[in-house]
C-alpha positions in Angstrom: 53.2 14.6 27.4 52.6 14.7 23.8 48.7 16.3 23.5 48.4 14.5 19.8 49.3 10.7 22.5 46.1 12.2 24.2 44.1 13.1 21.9 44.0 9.4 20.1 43.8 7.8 23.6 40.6 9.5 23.6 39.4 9.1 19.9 40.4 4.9 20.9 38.5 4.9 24.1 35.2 6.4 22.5 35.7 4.2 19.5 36.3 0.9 21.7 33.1 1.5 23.7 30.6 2.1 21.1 32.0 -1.2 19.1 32.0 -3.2 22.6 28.5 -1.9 23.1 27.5 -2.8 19.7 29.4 -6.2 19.7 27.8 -7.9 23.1 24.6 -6.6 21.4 24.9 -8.7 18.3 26.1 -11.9 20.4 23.0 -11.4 22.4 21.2 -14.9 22.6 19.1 -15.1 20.0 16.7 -18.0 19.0 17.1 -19.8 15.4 14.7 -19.3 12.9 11.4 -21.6 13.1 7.6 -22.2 11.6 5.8 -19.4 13.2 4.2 -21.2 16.0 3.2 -20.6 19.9 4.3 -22.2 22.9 1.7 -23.0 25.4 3.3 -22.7 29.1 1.5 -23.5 32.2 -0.4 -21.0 34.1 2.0 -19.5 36.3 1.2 -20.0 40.3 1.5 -17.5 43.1 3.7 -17.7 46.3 2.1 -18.1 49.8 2.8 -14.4 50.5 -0.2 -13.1 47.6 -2.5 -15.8 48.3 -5.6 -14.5 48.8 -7.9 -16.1 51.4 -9.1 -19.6 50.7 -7.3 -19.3 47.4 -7.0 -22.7 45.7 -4.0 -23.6 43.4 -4.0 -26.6 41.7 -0.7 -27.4 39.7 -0.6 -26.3 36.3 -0.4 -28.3 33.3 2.6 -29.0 31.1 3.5 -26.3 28.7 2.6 -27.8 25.1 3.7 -26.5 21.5 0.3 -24.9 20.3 0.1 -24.4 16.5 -1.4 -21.4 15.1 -3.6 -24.3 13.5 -5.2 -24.5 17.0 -5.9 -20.9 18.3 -9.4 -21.9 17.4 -11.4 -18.8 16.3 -9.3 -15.9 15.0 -11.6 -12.0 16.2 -10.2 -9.1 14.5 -10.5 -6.1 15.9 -9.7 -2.6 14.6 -9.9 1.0 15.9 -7.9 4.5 14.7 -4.8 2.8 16.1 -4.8 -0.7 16.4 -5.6 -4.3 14.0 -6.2 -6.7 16.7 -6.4 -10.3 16.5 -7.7 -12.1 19.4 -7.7 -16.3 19.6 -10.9 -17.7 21.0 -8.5 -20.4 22.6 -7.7 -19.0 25.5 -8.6 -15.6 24.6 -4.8 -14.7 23.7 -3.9 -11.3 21.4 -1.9 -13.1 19.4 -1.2 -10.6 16.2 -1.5 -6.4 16.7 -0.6 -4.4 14.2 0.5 -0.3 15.1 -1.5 1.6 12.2 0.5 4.6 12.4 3.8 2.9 12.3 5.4 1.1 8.9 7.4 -2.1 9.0 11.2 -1.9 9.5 11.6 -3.6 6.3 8.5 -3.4 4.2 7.3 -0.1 3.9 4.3 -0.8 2.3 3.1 -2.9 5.5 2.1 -2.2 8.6 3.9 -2.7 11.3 2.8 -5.7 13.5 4.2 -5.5 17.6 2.6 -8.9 18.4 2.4 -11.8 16.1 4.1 -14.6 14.5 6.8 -13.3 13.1 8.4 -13.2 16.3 6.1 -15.5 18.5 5.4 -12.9 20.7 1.7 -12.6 22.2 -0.4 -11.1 24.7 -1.7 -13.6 27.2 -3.8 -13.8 30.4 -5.9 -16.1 32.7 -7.0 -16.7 36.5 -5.5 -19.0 38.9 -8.0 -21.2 41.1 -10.0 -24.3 40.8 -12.0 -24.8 37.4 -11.4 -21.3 36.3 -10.3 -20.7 32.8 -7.1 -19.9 32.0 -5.1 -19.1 28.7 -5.5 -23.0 27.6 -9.7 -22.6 27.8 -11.6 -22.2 24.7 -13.3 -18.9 24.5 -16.8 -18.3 23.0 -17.2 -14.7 21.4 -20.7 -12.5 22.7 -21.9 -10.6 19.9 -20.8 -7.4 19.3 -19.0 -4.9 16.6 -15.4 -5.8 16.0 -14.6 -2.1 14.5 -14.8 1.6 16.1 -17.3 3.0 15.0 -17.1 6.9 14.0 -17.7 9.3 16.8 -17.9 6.4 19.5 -15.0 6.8 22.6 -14.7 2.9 23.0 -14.9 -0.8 21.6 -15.3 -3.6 23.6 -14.9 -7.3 22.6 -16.3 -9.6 25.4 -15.2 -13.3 25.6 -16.9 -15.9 27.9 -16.6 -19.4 29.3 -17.7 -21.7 31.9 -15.8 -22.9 34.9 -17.0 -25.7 37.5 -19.0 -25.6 40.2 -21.3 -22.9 38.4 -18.9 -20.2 37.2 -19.2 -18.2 35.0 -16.4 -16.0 33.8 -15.8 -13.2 30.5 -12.3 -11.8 29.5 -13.4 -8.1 28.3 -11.2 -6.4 26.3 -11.1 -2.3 25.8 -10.4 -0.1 23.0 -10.2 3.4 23.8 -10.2 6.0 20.9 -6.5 7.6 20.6 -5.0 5.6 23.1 -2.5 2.9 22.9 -3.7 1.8 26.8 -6.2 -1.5 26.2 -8.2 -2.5 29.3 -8.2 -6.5 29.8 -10.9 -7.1 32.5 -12.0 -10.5 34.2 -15.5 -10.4 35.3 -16.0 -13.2 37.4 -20.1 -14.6 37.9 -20.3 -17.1 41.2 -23.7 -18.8 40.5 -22.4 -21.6 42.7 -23.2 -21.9 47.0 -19.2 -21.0 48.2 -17.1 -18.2 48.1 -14.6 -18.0 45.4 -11.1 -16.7 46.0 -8.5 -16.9 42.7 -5.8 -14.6 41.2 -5.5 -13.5 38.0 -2.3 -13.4 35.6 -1.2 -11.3 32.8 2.1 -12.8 30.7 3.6 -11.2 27.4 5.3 -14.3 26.0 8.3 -13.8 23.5 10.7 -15.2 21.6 14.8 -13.7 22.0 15.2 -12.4 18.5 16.2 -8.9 17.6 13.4 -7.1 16.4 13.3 -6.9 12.6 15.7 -4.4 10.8 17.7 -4.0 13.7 21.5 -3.3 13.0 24.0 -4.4 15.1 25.7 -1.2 15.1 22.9 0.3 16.7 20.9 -2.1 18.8 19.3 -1.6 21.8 18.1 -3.4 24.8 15.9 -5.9 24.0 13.6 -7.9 27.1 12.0 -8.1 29.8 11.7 -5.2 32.1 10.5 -4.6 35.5 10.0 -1.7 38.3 8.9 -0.8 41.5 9.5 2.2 43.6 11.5 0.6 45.7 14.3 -1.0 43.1 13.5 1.7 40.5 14.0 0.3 36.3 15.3 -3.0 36.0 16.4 -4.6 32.7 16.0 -8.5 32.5 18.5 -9.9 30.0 18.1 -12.7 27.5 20.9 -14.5 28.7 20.3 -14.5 32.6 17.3 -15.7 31.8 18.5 -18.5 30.3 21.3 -19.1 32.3 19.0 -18.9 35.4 21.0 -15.6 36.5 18.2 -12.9 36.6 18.0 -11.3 39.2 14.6 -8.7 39.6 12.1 -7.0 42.0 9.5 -9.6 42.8 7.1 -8.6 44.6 5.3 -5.0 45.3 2.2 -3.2 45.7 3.3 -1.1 42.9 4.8 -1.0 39.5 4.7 -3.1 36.5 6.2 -5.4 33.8 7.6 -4.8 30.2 8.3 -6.2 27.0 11.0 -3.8 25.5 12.4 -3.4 22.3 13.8 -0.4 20.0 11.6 2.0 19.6 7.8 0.1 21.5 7.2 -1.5 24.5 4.1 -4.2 25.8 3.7 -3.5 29.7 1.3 -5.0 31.9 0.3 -2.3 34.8 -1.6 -3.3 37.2 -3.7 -0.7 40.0 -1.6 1.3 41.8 -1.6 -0.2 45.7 -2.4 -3.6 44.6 -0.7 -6.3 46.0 1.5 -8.0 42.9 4.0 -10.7 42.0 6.2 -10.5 39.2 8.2 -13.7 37.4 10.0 -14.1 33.9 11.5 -17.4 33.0 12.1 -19.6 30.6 9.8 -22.0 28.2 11.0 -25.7 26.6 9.3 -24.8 23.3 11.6 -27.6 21.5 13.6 -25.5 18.9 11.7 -22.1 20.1 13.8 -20.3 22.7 10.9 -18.3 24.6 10.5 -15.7 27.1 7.5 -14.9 29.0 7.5 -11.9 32.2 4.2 -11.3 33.6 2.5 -10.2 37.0 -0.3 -12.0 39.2 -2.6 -10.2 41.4 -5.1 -11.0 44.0 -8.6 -11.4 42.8 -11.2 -9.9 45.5 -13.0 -12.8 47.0 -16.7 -13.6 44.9 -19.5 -14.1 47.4 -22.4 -17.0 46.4 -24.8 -14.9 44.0 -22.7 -12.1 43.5 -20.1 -10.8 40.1 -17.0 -9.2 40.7 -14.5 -7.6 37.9 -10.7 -6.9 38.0 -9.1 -4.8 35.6 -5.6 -4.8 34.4 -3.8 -2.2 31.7 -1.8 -3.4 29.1 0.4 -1.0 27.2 1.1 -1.9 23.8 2.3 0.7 21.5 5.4 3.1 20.8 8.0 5.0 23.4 6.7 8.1 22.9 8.1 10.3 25.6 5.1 12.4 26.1 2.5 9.8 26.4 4.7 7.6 28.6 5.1 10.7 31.3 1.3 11.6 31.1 0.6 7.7 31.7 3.3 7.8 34.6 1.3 10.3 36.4 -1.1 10.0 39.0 -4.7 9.4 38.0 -5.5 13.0 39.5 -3.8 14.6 36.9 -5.1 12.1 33.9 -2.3 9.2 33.7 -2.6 6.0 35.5 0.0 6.3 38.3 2.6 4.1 35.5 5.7 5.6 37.5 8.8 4.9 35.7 7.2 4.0 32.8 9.4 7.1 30.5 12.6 5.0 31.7 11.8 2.0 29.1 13.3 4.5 26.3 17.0 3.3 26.1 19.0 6.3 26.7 21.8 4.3 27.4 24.6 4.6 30.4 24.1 8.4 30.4 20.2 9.0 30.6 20.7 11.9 33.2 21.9 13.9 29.7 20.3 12.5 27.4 16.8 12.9 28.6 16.8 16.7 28.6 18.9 16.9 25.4 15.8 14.8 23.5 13.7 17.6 25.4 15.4 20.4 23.7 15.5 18.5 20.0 11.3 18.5 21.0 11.1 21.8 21.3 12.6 22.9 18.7 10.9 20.4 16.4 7.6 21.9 17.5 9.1 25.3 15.8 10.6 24.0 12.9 8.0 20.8 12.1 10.6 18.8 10.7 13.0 16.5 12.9 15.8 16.7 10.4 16.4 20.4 10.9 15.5 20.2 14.6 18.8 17.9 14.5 20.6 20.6 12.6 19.6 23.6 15.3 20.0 21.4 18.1 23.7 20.8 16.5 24.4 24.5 16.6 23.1 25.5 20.1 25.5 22.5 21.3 27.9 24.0 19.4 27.5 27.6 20.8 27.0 25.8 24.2 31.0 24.6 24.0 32.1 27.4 22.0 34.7 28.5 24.9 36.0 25.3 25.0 36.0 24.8 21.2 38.2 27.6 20.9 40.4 26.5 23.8 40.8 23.4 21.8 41.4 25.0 18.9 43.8 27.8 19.8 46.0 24.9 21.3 45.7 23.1 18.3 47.2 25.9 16.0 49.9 27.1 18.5 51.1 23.4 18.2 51.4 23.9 14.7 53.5 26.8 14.4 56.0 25.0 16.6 55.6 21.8 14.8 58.9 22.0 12.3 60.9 23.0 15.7 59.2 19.3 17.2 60.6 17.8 14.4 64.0 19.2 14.4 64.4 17.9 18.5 62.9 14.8 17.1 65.8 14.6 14.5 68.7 15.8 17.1 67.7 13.7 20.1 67.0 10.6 18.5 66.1 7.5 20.5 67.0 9.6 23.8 63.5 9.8 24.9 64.5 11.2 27.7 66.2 14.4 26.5 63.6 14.3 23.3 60.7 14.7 26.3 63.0 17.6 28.2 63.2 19.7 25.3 60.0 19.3 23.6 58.4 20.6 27.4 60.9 23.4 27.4 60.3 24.3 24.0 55.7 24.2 25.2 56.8 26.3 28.3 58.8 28.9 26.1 56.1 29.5 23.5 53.3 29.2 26.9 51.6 25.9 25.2 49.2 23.9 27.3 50.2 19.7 25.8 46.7 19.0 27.2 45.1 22.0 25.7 43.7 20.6 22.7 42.1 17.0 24.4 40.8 18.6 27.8 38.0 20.6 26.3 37.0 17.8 23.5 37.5 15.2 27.0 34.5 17.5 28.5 32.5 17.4 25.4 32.6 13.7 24.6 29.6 12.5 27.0 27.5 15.2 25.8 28.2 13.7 22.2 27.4 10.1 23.3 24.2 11.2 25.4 22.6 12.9 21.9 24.1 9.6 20.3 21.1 7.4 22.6 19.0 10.2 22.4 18.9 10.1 18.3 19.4 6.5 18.4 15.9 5.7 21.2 13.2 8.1 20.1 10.9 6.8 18.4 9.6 10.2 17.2 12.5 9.7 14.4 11.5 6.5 13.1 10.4 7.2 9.7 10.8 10.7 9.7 11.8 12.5 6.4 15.0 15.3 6.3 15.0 16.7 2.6 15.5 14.8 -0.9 17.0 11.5 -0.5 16.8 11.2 2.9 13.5 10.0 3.9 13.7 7.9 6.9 16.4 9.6 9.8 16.2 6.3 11.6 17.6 4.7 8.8 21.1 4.6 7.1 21.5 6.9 4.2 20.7 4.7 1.2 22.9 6.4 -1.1 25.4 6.8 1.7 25.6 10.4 0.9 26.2 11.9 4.7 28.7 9.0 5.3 31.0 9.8 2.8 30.7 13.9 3.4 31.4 13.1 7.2 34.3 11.4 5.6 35.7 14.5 4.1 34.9 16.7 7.0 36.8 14.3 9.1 39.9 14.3 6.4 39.9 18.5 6.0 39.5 18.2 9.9 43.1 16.0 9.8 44.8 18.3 8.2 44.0 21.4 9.6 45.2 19.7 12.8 49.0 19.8 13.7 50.9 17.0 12.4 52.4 14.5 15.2 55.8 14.2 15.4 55.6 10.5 15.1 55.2 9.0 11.8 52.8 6.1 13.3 50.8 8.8 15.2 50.5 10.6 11.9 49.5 7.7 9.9 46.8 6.2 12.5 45.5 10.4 12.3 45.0 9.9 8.7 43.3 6.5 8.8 40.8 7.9 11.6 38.1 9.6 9.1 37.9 6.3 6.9 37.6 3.8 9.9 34.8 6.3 11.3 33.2 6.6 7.3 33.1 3.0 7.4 31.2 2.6 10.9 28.8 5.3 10.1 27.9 3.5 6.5 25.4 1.2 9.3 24.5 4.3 11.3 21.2 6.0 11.2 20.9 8.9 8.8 19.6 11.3 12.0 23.2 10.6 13.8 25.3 10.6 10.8 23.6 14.3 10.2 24.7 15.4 13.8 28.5 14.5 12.8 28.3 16.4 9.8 27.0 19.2 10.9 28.7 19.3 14.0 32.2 18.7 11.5 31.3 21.8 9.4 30.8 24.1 12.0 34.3 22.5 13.9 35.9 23.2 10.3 34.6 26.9 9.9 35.9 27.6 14.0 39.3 25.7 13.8 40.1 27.4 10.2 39.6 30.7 11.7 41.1 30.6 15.1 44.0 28.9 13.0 44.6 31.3 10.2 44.8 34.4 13.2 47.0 32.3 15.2 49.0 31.4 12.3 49.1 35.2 11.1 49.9 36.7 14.3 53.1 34.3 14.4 53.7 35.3 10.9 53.4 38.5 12.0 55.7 38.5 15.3 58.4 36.8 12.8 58.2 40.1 10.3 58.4 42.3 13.2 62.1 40.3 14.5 63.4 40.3 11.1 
């Protein structure tokens, strides 16, 4: 078998899956552009198994097209990390704003997780008879809207009245550093009978892409849910639509996500509460939405007496450390969030990718800058494969020194394959060539290059991280497409220090290869682009040397016969 027939049927496969992956991306369903408004869906209900005793569950209402008109009072609320906006009708976050973070487009904003831009809000209410859900109008208790310097915590309390004497407040909490905000209902029973209810915690959304997202790159945008018994479940778009999802519903453990590239929203209720999950679909008229939420038990309110349960919602970026600390147990200072790390999208080969983002970490917290972290990770990989680089490459230049004597069989055999095939594997096992030399070793080294491809391409640590000069946004294409068009030339130098194929189409497809890749890594982020490069230099540097000895040593033999 000819090693060059090889070598591109492994170049095609790597480049078919990454444009597949990329492709059913970009034709994910995505909802046409509308005036910013909200769609109101009914209060979700629970099943018979998580009713709690005497629970009472009237049917819901109608979902209803909301305006942003009719949110009623708009509370902002800021602290070091977040610009909240909280609707006094029905006590929804409806805008919130990531301080630390810059748009994907605008620069000069903020970047906002929640808002209108792409109907996506924060919502939450109890389930029983007169109790107010995320349709009631809200009054606002006094209080300060901004953390103040020095303090740990803000909290903005919301209350209303229910029938039959209740009295109920929504509290939200702030905590100082922490992208974790408390969302508490604090149930008073003035009234003569028990009260048994449930409580519900929705993130409602529409199906676009979030903003500046290339479909070259995207990731996995949805719902997301897990338990510890059916471990990370992603909830696409389109089942969802179609009626197809198919998800963990019911646990005493785990939680529900939003996810996006780069941040998350995920409701996470007490570890060993009882808890039923649902997404589905909303008629918003020409709004496709989403909302995925949890409802939990509510502990039953005796006459006279106030009970509170709490809920946590996560609203912020996939940072990998503060996603493990949050996924451990409240012993050791996290919330008991298992599986929470897994919203990162790592892609089909996670089990690499995760501890290769843990060496790029590490070595960023030597060199403080991500772009050279990128660099030195390149390098170890490279030393990691060195063996096998040099396999590659020793196979590579053997083939060449026997490459005139390929095309001479080519010339006397003709169109009998047959014989052509005989000779050329006499002529391999005469000069002790491996044909399969040259792909085996780069076949071993492929999944470690897609694994780093995620890992660049789903940490968030990245996003708007500077290199040097031009390049001051790694998550971002190169906007001079500098790196694009020196992977280019690294590819074409790479071409022809490789040995020429036999076959005229073979060779021409080899020498289109570096300006079909140029042309797809134009839309790639700068952070991956700098991987090829640098990876391509050093592959230069190795395959010129290992060449020029094998190619002296033959020149060498030669001198020796004559």
């Amino acid at each position: 078998m000819d090693n060059r027939r090889l070598l591109l049927l492994l170049i095609f496969t790597f480049s078919l899956v990454m444009l597949w992956d990329a492709w059913l991306k970009f034709n994910q369903a995505k909802s046409p552009a509308t005036t910013p408004a909200s769609v109101s869906a009914p209060a979700p209900q629970p099943s018979g198994s998580l009713h709690a005793p005497q629970a009472v569950t009237p049917v819901a209402p109608q979902g209803t097209t909301l305006p942003a008109t009719q949110r009623g009072e708009i509370v902002t609320v800021r602290t070091d990390l977040f610009v909240v906006d909280v609707a006094t009708q029905g006590g929804d976050i409806v805008r919130l704003e990531l301080k630390d973070y810059k748009d994907s487009i605008n620069k000069e904003k903020i970047l906002s997780l929640f808002g209108a831009q792409h109907l996506y809000v924060a919502q939450s209410g109890l389930i029983g008879e007169g109790l107010p859900n995320h349709k009631t109008a809200f009054t606002v208790a006094p209080g300060t809207r901004e953390l103040a310097t020095g303090a740990q915590t803000l909290e903005l309390r919301l209350e209303a009245v229910g029938s039959n004497g209740l009295k109920v407040a929504k509290i939200y909490t702030f905590t100082r550093g922490s992208y974790l905000i408390g969302v508490t209902h604090e149930v008073e029973n003035t009234s003569d009978k028990e009260v048994a209810a449930h409580a519900y915690y929705q993130l409602q959304r529409d199906t676009k892409a979030p903003d500046g997202e290339s479909s070259m790159v995207s990731t996995f945008t949805g719902p997301a849910v897990y338990t510890d018994q059916e471990k990370f479940q992603k909830v696409a778009f389109d089942d969802i639509v179609k009626g197809n999802a198919k998800f963990a519903t019911r646990a005493d453990n785990g939680w529900i996500a939003m996810v996006q590239h780069y941040f998350v929203a995920a409701w996470i209720p007490e570890v060993g509460q009882a808890r039923e999950f649902y997404v589905r679909k909303l008629d918003g008229g020409a709004n496709l939405m989403i909302t995925a939420g949890v409802i939990v038990p509510v502990p039953v309110v005796a006459p006279g007496s106030r009970l509170a349960s709490t809920v946590s919602l996560y609203a912020g970026p996939q940072i990998q450390a503060t996603l493990e600390q949050l996924a451990k147990p409240k012993t050791d200072g996290g919330i008991g969030a298992q599986g929470l790390p897994l919203v990162v999208d790592y892609g089909w080969l996670t089990i690499v990718a995760a501890p290769i983002f843990w060496c790029l970490e590490a070595i960023y917290k030597i060199v403080g800058n991500w772009g050279w972290a990128i660099v030195l990770l390149t390098v170890a990989i490279k030393l990691l494969f060195f063996p096998l680089s040099a396999a590659s490459y020793k196979s590579m230049a053997k083939m060449r020194t026997v490459t005139p004597r390929l095309m001479a069989l080519k010339e006397r055999y003709g169109e009998d394959r047959a014989k052509l095939n005989q000779e050329m594997m006499a002529l391999y096992k005469r000069e002790k060539i491996n044909p399969l030399g040259g792909c085996l070793p780069i076949a071993v080294q492929i999944p470690v290059f897609i694994a780093l491809y995620w890992a660049l391409l789903g940490a968030v640590e990245i996003r708007d991280a500077p290199w040097i000069l031009w390049i001051t946004d790694l998550s971002a294409a190169d906007p001079y497409y500098v790196l694009p068009v020196i992977m280019m030339v690294t590819m074409l130098v790479q071409t022809k220090l490789n040995p020429t194929p036999p076959d005229p189409i073979q060779a021409k497809v080899m020498m289109m290869m570096p300006f079909i890749f140029g042309v797809m890594f134009f839309f790639f982020p700068a952070g991956l682009v700098l991987y090829w490069v640098v990876n391509n230099l050093l592959s230069i540097a190795q395959q010129w040397q290992i060449t020029r000895m094998i190619e002296g040593g033959t020149k060498a033999a030669n001198d020796s016969k004559v």
